[in-house]
Backbone as CSV, one residue per row, in Angstrom:
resi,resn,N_x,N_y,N_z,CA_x,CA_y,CA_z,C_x,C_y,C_z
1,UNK,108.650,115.178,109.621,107.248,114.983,109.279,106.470,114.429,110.470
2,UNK,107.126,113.583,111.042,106.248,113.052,112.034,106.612,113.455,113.935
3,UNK,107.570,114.396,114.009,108.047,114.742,114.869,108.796,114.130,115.925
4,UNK,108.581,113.429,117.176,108.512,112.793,117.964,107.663,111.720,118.553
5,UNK,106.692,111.977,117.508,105.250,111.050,117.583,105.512,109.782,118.237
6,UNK,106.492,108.818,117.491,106.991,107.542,117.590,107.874,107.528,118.610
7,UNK,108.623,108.160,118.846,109.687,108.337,120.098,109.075,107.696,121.618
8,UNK,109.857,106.207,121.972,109.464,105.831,123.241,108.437,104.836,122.986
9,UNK,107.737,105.036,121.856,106.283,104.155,121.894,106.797,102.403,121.721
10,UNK,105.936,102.022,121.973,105.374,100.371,122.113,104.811,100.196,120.831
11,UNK,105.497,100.075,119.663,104.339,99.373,118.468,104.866,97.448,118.132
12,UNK,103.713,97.195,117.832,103.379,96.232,117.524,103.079,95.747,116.044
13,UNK,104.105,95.232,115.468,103.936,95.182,113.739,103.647,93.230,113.866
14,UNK,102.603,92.611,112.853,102.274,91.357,112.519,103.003,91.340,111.266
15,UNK,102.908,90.456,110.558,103.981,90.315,109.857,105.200,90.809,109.445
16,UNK,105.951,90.990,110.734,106.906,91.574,110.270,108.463,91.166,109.657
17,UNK,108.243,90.504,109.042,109.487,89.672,108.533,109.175,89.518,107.359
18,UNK,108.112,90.237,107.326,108.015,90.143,105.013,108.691,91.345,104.660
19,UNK,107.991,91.316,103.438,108.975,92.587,102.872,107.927,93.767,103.305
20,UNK,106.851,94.058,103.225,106.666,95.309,103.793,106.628,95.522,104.881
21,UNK,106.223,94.658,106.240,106.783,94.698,107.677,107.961,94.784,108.092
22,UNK,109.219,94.248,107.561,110.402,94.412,107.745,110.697,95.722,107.416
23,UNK,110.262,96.515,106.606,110.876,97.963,106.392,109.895,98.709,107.240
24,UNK,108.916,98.463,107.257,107.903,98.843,108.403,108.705,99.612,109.955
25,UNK,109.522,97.832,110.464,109.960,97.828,111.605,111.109,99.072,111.218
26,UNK,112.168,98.751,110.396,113.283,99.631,110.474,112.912,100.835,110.263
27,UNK,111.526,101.092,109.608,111.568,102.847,109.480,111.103,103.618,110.864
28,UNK,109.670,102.824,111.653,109.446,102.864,113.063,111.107,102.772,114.135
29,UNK,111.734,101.874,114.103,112.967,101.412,114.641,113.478,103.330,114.791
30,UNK,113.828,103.355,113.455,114.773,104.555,113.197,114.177,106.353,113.606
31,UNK,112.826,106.227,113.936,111.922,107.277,114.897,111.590,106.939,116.105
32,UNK,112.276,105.761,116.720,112.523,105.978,118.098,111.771,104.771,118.693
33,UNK,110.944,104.399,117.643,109.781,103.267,118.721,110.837,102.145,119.119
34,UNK,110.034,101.556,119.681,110.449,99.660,120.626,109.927,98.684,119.974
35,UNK,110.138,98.596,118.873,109.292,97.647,117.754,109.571,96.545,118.435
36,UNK,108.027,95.736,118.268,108.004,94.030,118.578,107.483,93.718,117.206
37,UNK,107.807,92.273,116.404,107.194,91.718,115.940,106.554,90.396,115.897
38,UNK,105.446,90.039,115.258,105.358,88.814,115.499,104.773,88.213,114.490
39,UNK,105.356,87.165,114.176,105.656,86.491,112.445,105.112,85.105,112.502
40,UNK,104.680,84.305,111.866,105.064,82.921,111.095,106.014,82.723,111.094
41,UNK,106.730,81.194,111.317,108.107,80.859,110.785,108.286,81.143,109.631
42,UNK,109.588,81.754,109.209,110.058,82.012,107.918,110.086,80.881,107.130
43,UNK,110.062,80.894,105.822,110.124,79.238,105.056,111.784,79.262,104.628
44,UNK,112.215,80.333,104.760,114.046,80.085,104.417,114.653,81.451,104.733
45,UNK,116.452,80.749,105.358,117.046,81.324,106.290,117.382,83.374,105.756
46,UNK,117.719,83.182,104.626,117.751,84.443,104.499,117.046,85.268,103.733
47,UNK,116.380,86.061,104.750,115.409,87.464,104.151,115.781,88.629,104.716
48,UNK,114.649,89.561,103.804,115.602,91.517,104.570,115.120,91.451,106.422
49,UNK,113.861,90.792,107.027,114.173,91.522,107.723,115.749,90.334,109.023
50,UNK,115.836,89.138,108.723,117.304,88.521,109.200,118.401,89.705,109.257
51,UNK,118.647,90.284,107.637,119.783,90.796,107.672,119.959,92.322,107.598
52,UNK,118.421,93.135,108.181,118.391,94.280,108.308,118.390,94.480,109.307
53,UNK,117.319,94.039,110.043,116.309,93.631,111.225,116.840,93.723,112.589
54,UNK,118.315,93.659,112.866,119.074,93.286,114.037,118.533,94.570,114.928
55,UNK,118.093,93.501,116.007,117.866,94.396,117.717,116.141,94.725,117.808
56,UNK,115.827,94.120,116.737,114.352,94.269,116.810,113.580,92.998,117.524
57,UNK,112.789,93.264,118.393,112.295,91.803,118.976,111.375,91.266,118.309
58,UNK,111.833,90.217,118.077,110.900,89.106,117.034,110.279,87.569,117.824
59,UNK,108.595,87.497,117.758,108.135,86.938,118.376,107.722,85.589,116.978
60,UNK,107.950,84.504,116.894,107.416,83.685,115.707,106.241,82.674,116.324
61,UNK,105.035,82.934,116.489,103.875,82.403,116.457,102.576,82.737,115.845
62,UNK,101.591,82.364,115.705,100.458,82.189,114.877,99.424,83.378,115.667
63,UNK,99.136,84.904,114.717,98.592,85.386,116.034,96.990,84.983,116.039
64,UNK,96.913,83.607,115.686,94.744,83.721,116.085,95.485,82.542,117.529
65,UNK,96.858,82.322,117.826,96.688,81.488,119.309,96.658,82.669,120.048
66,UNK,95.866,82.673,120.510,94.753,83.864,121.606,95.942,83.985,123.358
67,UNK,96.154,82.683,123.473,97.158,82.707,124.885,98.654,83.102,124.372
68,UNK,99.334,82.671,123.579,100.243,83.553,123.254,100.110,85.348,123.197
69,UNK,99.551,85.576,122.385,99.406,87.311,122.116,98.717,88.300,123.306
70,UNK,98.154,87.027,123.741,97.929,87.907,125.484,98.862,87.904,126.437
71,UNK,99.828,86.942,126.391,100.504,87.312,126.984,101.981,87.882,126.386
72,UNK,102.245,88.328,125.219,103.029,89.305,124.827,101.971,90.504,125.056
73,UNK,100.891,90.241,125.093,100.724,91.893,125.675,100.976,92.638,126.992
């Protein structure tokens, strides 16, 4: 359906450690992208994307701090 579209790309998912960002990442993950995310601290140790999630880069800060997210960009 989506061809190669995603293949190679740079996406950028915000909440990705909930439940719809976490499947977010693994379905992007699994068409090729370089998923980053960047989350809130989790409030407890185990959720889907901990124990799905592996090899995905996960950034945990607040994104309105303006100097952080500029410089993950």
């Amino acid at each position: 359906m989506f061809g190669d579209i995603y293949n190679g790309r740079r996406v950028l998912i915000t909440g990705h450690t909930g439940f719809k960002g976490s499947h977010l990442a693994l379905w992007l993950r699994e068409l090729g992208a370089d998923v980053c995310g960047v989350a809130l601290e989790m409030p407890y140790e185990y959720n889907h994307f901990e124990l799905a999630c592996k090899g995905i880069r996960s950034e945990i800060f607040d994104i309105r701090n303006s100097e952080k997210l500029s410089a993950l960009f």
